[in-house]
Rosetta silent file (secondary structure, phi, psi, omega in degrees, C-alpha in Angstrom):
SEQUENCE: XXXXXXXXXXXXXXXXXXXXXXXXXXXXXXXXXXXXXXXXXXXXXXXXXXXXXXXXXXXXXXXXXXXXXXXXXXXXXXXXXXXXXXXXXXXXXXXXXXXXXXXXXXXX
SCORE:     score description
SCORE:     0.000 S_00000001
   1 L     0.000  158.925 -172.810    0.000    0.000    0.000 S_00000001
   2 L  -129.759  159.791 -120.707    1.376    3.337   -0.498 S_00000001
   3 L  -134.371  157.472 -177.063    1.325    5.830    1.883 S_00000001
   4 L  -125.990  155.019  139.609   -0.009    9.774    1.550 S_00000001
   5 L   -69.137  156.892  153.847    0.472   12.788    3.114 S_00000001
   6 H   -10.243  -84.160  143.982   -1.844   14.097    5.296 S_00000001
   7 H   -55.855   -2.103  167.279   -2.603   16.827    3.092 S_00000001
   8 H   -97.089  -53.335 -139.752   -3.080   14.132    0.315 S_00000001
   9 H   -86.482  -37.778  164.115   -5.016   12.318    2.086 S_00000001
  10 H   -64.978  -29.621 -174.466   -7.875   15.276    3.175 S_00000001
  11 H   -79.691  -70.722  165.567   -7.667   16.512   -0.383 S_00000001
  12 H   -33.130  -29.972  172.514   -8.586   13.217   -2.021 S_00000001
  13 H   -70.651  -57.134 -160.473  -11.243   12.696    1.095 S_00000001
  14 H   -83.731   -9.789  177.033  -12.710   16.097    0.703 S_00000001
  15 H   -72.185  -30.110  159.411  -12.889   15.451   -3.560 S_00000001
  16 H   -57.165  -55.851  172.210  -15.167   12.292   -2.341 S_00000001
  17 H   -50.838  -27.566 -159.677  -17.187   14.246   -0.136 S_00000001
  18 H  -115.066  -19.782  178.029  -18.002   17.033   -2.684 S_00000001
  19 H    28.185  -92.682 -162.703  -18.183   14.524   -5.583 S_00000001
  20 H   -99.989   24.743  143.190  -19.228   16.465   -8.955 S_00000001
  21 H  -115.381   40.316 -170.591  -18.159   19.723   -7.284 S_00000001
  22 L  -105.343  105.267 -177.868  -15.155   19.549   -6.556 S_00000001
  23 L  -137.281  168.521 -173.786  -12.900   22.426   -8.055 S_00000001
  24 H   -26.798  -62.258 -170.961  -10.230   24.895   -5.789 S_00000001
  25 H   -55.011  -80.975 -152.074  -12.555   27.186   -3.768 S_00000001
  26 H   -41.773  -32.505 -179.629  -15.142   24.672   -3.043 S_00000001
  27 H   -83.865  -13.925  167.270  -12.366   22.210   -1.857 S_00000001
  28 H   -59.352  -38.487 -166.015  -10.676   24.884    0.056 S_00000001
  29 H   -93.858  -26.136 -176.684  -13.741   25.716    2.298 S_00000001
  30 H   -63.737  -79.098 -174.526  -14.887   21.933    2.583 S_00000001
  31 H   -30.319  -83.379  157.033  -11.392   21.644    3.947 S_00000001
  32 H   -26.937  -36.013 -157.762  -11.415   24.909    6.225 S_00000001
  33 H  -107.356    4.935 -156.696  -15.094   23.967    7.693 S_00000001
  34 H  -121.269  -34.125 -164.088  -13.890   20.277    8.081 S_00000001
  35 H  -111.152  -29.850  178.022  -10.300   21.039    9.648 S_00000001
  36 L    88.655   -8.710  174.314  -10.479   24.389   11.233 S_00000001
  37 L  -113.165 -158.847 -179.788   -7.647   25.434    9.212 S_00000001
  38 L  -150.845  113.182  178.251   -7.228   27.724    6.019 S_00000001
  39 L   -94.972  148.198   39.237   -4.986   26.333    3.384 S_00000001
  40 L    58.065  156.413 -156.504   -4.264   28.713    0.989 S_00000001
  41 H  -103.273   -5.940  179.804   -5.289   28.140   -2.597 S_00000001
  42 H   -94.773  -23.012  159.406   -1.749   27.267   -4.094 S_00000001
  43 H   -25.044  -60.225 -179.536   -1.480   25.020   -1.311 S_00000001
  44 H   -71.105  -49.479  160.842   -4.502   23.298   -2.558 S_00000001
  45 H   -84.178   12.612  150.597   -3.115   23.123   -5.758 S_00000001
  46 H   -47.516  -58.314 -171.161    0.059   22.054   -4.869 S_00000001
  47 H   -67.569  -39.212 -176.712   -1.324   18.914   -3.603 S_00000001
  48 H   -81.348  -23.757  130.072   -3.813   18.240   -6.296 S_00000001
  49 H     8.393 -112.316  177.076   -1.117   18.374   -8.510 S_00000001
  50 H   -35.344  -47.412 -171.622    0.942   15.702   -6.876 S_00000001
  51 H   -70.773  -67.238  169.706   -2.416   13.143   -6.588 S_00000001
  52 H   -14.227  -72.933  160.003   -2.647   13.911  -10.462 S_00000001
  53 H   -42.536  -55.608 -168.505    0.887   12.748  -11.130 S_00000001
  54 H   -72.832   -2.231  179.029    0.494   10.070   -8.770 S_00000001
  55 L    93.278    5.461 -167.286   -2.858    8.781  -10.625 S_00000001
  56 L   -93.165  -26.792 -169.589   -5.024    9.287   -7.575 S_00000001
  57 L  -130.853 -120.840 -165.766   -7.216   11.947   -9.462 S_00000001
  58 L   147.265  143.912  177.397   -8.096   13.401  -12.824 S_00000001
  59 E  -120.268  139.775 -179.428   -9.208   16.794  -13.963 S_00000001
  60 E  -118.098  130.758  137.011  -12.078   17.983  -16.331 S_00000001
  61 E   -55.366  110.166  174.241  -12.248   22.011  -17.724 S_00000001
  62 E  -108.963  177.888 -129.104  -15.749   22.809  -18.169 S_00000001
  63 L   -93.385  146.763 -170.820  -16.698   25.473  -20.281 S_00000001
  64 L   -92.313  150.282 -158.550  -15.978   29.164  -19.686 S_00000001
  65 L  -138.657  173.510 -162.747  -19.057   30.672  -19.001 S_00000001
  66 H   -74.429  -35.944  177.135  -19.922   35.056  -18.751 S_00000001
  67 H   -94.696   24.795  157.134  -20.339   35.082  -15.201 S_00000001
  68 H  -107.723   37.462  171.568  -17.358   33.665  -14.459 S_00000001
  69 L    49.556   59.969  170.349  -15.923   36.689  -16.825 S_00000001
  70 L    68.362    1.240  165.105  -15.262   34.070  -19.612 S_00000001
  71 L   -25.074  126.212  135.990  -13.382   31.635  -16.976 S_00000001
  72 L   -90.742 -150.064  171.164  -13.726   28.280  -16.506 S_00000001
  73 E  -140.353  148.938 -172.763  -13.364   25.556  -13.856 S_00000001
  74 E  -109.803  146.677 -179.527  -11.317   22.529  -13.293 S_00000001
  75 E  -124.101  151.628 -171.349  -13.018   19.712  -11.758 S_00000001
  76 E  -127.880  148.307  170.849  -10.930   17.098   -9.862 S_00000001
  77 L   178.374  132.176 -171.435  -12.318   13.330   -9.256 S_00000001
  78 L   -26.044  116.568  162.628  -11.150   10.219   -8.007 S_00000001
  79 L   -75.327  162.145  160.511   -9.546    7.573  -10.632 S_00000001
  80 H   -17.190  -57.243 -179.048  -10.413    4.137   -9.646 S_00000001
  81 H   -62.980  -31.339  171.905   -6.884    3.971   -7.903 S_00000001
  82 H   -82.184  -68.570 -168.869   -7.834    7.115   -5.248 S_00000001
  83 H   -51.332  -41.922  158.188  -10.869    5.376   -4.116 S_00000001
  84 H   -65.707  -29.734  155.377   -9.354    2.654   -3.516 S_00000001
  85 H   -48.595  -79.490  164.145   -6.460    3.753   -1.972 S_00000001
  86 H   -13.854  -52.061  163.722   -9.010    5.761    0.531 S_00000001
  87 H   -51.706  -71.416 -161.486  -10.608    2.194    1.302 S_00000001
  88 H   -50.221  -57.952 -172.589   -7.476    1.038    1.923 S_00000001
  89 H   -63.691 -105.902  172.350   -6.357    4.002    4.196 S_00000001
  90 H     0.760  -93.396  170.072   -9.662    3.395    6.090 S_00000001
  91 H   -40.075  -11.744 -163.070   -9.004   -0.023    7.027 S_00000001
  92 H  -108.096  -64.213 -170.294   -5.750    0.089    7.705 S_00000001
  93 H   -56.124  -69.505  167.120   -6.255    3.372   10.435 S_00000001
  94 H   -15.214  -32.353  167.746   -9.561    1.497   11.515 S_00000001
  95 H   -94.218  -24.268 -166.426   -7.290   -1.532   12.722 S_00000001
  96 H   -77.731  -35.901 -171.861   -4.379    0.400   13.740 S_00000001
  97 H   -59.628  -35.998 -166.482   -7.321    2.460   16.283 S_00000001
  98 H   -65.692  -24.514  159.758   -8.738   -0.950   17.389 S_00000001
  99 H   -50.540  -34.855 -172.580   -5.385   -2.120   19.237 S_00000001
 100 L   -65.062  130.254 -160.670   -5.027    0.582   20.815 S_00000001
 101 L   -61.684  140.242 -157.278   -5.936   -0.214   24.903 S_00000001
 102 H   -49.737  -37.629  173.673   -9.132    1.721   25.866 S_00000001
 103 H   -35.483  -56.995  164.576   -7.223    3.993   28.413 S_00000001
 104 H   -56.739  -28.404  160.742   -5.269    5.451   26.008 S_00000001
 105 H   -66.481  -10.728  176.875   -8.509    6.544   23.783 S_00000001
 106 L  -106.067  139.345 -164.313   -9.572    8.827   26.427 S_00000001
 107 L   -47.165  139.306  167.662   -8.383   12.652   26.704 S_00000001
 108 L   -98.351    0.000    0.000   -5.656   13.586   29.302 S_00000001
């Protein structure tokens, strides 16, 4: 299995969650409302980037349209290989939480 950052691993999470809207802003604020923090938007593409190269995502250009002042938008969305990696990720923290002895799950 191959291993993510962090920040790969929310960015590919929040492009599931958002599913056919997922382009920069909207994945910025999903992030920010989800994390409490504020990534920065080359941040966010920095990362989506990298899952691109690495095959985890894919991008679509939809059509430039007037009120986005002739703009378009790039939509990002899981290849086969990101969802499953995410399953993967999921089971694997899911077993790593269940060893742990119940004391240690509770807040100091």
């Amino acid at each position: 299995m191959k291993f993510l950052s962090r920040k790969e691993e929310l960015i590919l999470l929040t492009i599931w969650k958002l599913k056919d809207n997922a382009y920069g802003v909207p994945i910025r604020e999903q992030i920010a409302e989800s994390t409490g923090k504020y990534w920065s938007i080359g941040a966010v593409y920095d990362v989506l980037d990298r899952l691109i190269s690495k095959g985890y995502l894919y991008a679509e250009t939809s059509q430039p349209t007037a009120e986005r002042g002739g703009k378009s938008k790039r939509f990002y969305f899981l290849t086969k290989k990101g969802h499953n990696l995410l399953l993967e990720i999921k089971s694997l923290e899911e077993s790593m939480w269940a060893d742990l002895p119940a004391p240690l799950l509770k807040k100091s």
